[in-house]
C-alpha positions in Angstrom: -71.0 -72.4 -22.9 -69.4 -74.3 -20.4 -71.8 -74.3 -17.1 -68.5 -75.2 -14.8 -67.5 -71.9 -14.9 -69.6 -70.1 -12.9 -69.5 -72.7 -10.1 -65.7 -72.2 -10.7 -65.7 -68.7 -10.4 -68.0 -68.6 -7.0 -65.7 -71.2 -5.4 -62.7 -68.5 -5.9 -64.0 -66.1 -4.5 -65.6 -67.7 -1.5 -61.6 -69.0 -1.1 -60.6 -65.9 -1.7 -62.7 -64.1 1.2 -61.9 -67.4 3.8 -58.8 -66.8 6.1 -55.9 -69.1 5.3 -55.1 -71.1 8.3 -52.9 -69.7 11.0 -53.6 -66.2 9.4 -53.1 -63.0 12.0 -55.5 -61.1 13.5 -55.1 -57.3 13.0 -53.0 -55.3 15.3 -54.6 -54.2 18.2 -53.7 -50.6 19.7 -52.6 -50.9 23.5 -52.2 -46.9 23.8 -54.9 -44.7 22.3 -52.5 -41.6 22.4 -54.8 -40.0 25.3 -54.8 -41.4 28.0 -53.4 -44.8 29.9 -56.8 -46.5 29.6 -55.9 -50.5 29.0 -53.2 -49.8 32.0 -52.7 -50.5 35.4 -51.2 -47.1 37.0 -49.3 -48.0 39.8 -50.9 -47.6 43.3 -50.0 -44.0 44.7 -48.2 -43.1 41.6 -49.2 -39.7 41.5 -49.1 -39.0 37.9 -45.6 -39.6 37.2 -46.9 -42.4 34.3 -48.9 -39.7 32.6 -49.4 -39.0 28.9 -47.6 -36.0 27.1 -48.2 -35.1 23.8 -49.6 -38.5 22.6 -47.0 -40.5 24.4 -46.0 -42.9 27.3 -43.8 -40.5 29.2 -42.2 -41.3 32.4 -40.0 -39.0 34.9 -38.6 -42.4 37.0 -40.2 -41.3 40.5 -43.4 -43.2 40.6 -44.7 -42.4 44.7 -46.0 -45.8 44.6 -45.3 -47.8 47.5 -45.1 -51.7 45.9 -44.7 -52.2 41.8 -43.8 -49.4 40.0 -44.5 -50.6 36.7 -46.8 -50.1 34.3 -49.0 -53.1 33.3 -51.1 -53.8 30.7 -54.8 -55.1 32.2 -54.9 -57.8 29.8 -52.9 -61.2 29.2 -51.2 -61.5 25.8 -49.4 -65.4 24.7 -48.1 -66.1 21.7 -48.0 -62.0 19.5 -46.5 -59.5 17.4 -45.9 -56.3 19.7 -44.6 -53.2 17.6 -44.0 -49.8 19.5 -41.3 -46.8 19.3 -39.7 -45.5 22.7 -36.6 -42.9 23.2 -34.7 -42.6 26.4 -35.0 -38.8 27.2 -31.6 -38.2 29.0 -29.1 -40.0 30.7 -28.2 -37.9 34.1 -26.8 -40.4 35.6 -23.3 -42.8 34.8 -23.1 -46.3 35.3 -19.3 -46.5 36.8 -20.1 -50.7 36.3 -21.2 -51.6 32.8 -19.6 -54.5 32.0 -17.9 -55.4 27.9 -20.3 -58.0 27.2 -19.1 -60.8 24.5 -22.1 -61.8 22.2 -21.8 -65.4 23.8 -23.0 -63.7 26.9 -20.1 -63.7 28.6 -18.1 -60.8 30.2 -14.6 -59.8 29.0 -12.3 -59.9 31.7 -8.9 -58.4 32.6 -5.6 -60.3 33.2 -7.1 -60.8 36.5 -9.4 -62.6 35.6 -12.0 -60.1 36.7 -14.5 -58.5 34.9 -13.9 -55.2 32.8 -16.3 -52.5 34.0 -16.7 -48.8 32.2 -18.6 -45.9 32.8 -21.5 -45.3 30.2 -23.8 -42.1 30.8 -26.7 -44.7 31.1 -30.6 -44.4 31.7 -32.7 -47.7 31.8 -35.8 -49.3 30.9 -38.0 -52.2 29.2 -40.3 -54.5 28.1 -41.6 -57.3 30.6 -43.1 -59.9 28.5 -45.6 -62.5 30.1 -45.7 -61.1 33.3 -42.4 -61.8 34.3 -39.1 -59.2 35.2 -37.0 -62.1 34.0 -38.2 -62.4 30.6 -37.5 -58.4 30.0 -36.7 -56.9 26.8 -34.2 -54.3 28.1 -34.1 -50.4 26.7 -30.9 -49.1 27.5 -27.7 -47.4 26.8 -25.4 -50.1 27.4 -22.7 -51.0 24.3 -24.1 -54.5 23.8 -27.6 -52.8 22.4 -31.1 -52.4 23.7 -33.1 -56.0 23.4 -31.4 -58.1 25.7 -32.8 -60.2 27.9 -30.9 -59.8 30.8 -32.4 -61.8 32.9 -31.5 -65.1 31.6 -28.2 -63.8 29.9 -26.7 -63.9 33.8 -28.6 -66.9 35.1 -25.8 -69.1 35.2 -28.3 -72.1 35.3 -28.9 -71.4 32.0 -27.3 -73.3 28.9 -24.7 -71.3 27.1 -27.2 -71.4 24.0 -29.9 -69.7 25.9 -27.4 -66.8 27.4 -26.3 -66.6 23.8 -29.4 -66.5 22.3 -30.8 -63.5 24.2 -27.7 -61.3 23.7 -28.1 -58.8 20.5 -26.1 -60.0 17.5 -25.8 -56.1 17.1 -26.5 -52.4 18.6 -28.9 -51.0 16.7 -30.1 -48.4 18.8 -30.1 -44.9 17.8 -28.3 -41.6 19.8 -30.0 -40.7 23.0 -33.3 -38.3 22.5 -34.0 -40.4 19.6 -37.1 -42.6 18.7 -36.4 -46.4 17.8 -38.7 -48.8 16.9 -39.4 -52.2 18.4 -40.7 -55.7 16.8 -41.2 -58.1 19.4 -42.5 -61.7 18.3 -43.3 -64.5 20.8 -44.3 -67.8 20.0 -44.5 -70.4 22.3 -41.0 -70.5 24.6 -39.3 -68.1 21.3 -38.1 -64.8 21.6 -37.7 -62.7 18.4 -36.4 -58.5 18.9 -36.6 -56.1 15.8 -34.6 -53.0 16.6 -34.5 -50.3 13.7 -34.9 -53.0 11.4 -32.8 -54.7 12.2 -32.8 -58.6 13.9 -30.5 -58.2 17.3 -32.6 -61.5 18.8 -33.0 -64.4 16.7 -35.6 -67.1 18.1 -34.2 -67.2 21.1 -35.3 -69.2 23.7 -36.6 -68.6 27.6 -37.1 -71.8 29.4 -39.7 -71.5 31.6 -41.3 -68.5 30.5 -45.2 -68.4 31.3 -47.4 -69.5 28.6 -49.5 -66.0 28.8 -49.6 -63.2 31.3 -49.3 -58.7 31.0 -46.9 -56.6 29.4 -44.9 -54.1 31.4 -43.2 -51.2 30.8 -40.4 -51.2 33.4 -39.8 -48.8 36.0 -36.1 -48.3 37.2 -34.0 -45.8 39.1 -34.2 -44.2 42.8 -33.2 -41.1 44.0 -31.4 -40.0 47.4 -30.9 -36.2 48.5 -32.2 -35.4 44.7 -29.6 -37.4 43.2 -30.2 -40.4 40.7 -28.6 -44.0 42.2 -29.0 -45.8 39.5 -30.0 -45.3 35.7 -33.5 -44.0 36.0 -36.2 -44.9 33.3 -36.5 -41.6 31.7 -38.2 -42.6 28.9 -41.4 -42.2 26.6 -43.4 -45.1 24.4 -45.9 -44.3 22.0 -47.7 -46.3 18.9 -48.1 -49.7 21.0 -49.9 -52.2 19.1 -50.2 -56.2 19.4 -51.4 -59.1 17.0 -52.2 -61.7 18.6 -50.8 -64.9 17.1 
């Protein structure tokens, strides 16, 4: 009998049970389905971030006074965040949504002005690392949801960069419907799984913070009961992150 085989056989299986290196940690629920516990509600809210049903639901008219946006308590850096959302309805229409080229650019008339349409539009997103510029936008414009606006129109920013953070593709579904999100950061890199399907590509965001909350984003106001601007009538629900 050879006596190297049981040695053999206990040093696969110790391998086995070890980690590899760089491995994940499991997903991490940010939304137990019950309540908003994990969140910072706005100051003076007044319960229009509540939870329906087992989701995130929002009506877009938040009586808070500052921030209207929904924060996570804790600071995430480098992760894997997965969650489903639908826009609700979209009462209001955008008379300025520009045709956006997927260099980032605007199409532009023979004027040399930019083409604007009116899209029946409500509007919404993910703020990664604390910041409104590094937003992963839920909307209903043609380009696609997963944009990063924010650096897309910062004309400081390289044409690669604007590129980058323009979806390849709209892969959203019709209004009322739920979509699914993958959102991977590592380091300065910017990755956006919509419906299966890549619209963000390693994109980069110079300057982004190296940790900080996740938001979902308020937008909209009202004036003598009628919307201004696309409100964020939307709902979240499944939120998990892996930290990296």
């Amino acid at each position: 009998m050879n006596a190297k085989l049981p040695v053999l056989a206990v040093i696969m299986c110790i391998t086995l049970l070890i980690p590899a290196a760089g491995s994940q940690r499991g997903a991490t629920p940010l939304f137990n389905g019950r309540d908003l516990t994990g969140w910072k509600i706005p100051a003076g809210d007044n319960g229009h971030w509540r939870v329906v049903d087992g989701v995130i639901d929002y009506d877009a008219e938040s009586e808070a006074l500052g921030d209207k946006v929904l924060w996570t308590e804790r600071s995430f850096g480098d992760f894997v965040l997965k969650l489903e959302w639908r826009i609700k309805s979209t009462p209001y229409i955008n008379q300025g949504v520009p045709i956006i080229r997927h260099d980032g650019s605007h199409k532009k008339g023979a004027d040399g002005r930019d083409i604007r349409i009116a899209v029946p539009d409500s509007d919404s997103g993910l703020y990664l690392r604390g910041s409104s510029k590094a937003q992963v936008n839920i909307w209903c414009w043609p380009i696609g949801s997963g944009e990063v606006y924010g650096y897309r129109t910062d004309d400081a920013m390289p044409p690669a960069v604007r590129a980058g953070v323009t979806p390849k593709r709209n892969a959203d579904r019709d209004i009322g419907a739920w979509n699914a999100f993958e959102i991977t950061m590592r380091g300065d890199r910017l990755t956006v799984v919509l419906n299966g399907e890549e619209v963000i590509s390693r994109a980069q965001l110079p300057g982004v913070a190296p940790s900080g909350p996740i938001a979902l984003q308020h937008h909209g106001e009202k004036k003598n009961g009628v919307w201004t601007s696309p409100p964020s009538l939307v709902q979240f629900r499944k939120i998990t992150i892996e930290e990296l």
